[in-house]
C-alpha positions in Angstrom: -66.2 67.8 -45.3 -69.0 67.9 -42.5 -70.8 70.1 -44.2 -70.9 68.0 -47.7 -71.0 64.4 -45.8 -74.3 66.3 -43.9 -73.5 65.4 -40.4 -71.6 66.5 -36.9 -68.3 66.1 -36.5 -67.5 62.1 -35.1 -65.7 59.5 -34.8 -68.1 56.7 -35.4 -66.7 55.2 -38.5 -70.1 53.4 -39.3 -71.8 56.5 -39.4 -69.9 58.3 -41.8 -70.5 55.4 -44.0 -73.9 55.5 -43.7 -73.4 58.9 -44.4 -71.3 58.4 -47.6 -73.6 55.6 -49.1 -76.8 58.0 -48.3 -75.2 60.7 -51.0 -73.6 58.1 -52.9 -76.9 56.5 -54.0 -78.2 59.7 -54.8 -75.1 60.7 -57.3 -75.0 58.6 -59.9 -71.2 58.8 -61.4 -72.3 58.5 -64.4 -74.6 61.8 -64.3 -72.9 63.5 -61.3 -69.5 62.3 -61.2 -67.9 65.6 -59.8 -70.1 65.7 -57.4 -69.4 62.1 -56.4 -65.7 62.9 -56.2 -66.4 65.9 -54.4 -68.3 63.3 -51.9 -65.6 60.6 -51.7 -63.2 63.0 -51.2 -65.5 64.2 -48.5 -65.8 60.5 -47.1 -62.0 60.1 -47.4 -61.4 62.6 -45.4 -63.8 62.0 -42.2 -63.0 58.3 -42.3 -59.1 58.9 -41.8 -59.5 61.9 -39.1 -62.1 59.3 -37.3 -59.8 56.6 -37.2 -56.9 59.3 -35.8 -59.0 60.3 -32.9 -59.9 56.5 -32.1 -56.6 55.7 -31.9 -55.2 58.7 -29.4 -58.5 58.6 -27.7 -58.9 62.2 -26.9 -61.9 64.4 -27.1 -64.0 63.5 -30.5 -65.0 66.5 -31.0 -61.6 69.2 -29.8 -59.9 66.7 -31.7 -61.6 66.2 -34.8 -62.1 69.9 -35.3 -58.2 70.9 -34.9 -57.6 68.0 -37.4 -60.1 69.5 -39.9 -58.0 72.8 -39.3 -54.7 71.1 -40.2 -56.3 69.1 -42.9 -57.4 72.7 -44.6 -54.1 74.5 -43.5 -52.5 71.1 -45.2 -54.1 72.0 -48.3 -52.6 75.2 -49.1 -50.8 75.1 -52.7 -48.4 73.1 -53.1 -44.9 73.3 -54.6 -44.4 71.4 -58.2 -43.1 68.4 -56.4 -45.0 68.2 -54.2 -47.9 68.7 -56.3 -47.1 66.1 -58.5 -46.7 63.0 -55.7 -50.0 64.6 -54.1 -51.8 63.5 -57.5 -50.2 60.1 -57.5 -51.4 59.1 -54.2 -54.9 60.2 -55.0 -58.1 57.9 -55.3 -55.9 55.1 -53.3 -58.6 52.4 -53.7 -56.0 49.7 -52.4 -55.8 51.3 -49.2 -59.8 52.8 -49.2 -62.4 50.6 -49.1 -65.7 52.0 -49.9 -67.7 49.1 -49.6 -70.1 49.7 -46.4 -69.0 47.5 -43.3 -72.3 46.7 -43.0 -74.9 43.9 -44.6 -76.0 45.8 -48.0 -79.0 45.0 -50.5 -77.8 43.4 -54.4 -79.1 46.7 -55.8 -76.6 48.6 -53.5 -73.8 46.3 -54.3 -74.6 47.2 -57.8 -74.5 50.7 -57.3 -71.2 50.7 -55.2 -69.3 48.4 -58.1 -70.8 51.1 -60.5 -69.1 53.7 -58.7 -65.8 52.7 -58.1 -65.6 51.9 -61.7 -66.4 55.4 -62.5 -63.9 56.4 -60.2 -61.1 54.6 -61.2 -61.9 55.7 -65.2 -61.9 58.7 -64.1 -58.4 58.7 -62.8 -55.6 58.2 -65.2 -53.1 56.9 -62.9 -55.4 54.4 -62.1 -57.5 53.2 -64.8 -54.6 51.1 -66.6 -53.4 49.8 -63.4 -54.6 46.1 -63.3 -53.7 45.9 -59.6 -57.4 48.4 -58.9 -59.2 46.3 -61.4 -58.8 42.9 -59.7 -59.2 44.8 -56.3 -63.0 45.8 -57.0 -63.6 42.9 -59.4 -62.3 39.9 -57.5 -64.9 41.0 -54.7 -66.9 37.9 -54.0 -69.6 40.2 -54.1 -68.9 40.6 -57.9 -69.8 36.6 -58.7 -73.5 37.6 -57.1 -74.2 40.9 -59.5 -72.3 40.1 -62.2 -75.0 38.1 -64.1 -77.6 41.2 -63.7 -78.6 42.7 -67.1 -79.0 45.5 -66.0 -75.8 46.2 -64.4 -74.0 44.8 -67.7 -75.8 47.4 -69.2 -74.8 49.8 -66.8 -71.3 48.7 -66.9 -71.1 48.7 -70.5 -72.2 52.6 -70.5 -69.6 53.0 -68.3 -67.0 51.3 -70.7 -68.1 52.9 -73.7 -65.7 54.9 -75.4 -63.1 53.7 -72.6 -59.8 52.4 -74.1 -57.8 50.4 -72.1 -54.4 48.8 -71.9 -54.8 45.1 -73.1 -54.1 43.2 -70.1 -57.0 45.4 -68.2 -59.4 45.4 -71.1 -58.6 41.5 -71.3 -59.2 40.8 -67.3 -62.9 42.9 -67.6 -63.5 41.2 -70.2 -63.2 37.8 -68.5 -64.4 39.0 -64.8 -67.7 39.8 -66.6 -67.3 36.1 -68.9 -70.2 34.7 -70.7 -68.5 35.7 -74.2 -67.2 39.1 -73.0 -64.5 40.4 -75.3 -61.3 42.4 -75.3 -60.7 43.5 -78.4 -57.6 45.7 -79.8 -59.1 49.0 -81.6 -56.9 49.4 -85.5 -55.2 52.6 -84.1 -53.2 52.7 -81.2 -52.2 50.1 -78.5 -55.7 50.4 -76.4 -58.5 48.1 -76.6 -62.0 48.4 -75.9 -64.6 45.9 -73.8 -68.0 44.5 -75.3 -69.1 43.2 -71.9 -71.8 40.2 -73.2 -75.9 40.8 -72.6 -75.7 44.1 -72.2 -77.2 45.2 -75.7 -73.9 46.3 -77.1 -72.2 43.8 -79.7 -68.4 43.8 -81.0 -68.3 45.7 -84.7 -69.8 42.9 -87.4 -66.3 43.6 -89.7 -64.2 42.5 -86.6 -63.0 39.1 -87.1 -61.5 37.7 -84.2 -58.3 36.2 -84.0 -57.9 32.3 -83.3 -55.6 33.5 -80.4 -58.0 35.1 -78.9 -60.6 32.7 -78.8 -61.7 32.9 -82.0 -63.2 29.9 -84.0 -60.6 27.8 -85.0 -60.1 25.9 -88.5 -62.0 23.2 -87.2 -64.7 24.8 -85.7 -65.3 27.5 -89.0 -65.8 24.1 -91.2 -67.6 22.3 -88.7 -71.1 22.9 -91.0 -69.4 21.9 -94.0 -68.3 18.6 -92.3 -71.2 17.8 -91.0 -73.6 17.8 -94.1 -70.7 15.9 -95.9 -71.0 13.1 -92.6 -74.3 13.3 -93.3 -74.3 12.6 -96.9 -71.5 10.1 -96.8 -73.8 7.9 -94.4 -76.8 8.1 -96.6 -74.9 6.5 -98.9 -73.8 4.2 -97.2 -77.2 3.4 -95.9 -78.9 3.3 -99.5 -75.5 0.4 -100.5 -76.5 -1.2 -97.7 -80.1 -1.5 -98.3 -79.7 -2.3 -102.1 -77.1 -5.1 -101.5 -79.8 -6.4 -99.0 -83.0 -6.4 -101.2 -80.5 -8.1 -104.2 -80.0 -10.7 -101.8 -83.4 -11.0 -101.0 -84.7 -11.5 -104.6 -81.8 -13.6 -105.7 
């Protein structure tokens, strides 16, 4: 994990961060996104052995390598059951926070939202589970990128081809606002997200449903109404004015 992170053995926690957001910005996830796991598994790793040797204080070094030893001894195949609750505690984002510590730039934030994202898709334990999605998009970080074009349009990539269950597709939709949609594809119980300004547009047959947000009765015959108001009060301007000039000339 040394080797892939591309630094000595430590326990300075900032450092491997550093470290981490060095390779991250140079693996885009949605280009490289093996190698990006490969990385934050990498990260992962180093983060929780550094935090072991702060807390019992020993040698960094002694310490940190005979935990890298029983890390990679701890990684020998594992037995079906244990195989299986290995996978469902994998890519833990509750628990892992990859957000640097440290003050970071909007395009970084960008770039970090893009990749957890990525990473949750890419896990299918996690990518219907609502509880990740409102962990990296309630961020208050999120309200000051969120409006960027360019990472809509990012995002959207991202999303494309992505079918999610309704109540995850529905909270995207309205983290990203401004006439996002959640809309239910006609086979299956998934739906996809049309995130808005990002150059992608819901299909032109879909009609959406009033309970969704769609235009109501009122607001479909709205036109209609108004050239009718409009009409109705010409008329009634033109009565008035002819009763006027008959009372004039009388």
């Amino acid at each position: 994990m040394w080797n892939i992170l591309g630094i000595e053995p430590t326990k300075d926690i900032r450092e491997i961060k550093r470290a981490y957001a060095r390779l991250a910005k140079q693996y885009n996830p949605e280009e490289h996104l093996e190698e990006f796991k490969r990385i934050f598994d990498a990260y992962k790793s180093a983060s929780a052995l550094a935090r072991s040797v702060n807390e019992h204080r020993s040698d960094p070094i002694v310490t940190i390598t005979a935990a890298a030893t029983e890390a990679k001894e701890q990684q020998e195949p594992l037995q079906p059951e244990q195989h299986e609750q290995s996978e469902q505690t994998e890519f833990n984002f509750t628990s892992v926070d990859i957000f640097p510590d440290f003050e970071i730039t909007p395009q970084l934030a960008q770039e970090k939202f893009l990749q957890n994202m990525a990473l949750i898709l890419s896990d299918k334990n996690k990518r219907d589970d609502i509880s990740c999605w409102k962990w990296l998009l309630g961020k208050p970080t999120f309200l000051s990128v969120c409006d960027d074009k360019g990472f809509r349009k990012k995002a959207q990539k991202l999303l494309d081809k992505e079918f999610l269950a309704p109540n995850v597709s529905s909270y995207i939709a309205s983290r990203f606002s401004r006439g996002s949609r959640a809309l239910p594809q006609k086979k299956g119980d998934k739906w996809a997200v049309y995130i808005s300004h990002s150059g992608k547009k819901p299909p032109e047959s879909y009609k959406v449903p009033s309970y969704m947000g769609g235009p109501s009765s009122l607001q479909r015959f709205a036109p209609q109404m108004m050239v009718m108001t409009f009409i109705a009060l010409l008329f009634f301007v033109l009565v008035l004015a002819g009763s006027l000039i008959q009372q004039y000339f009388s």
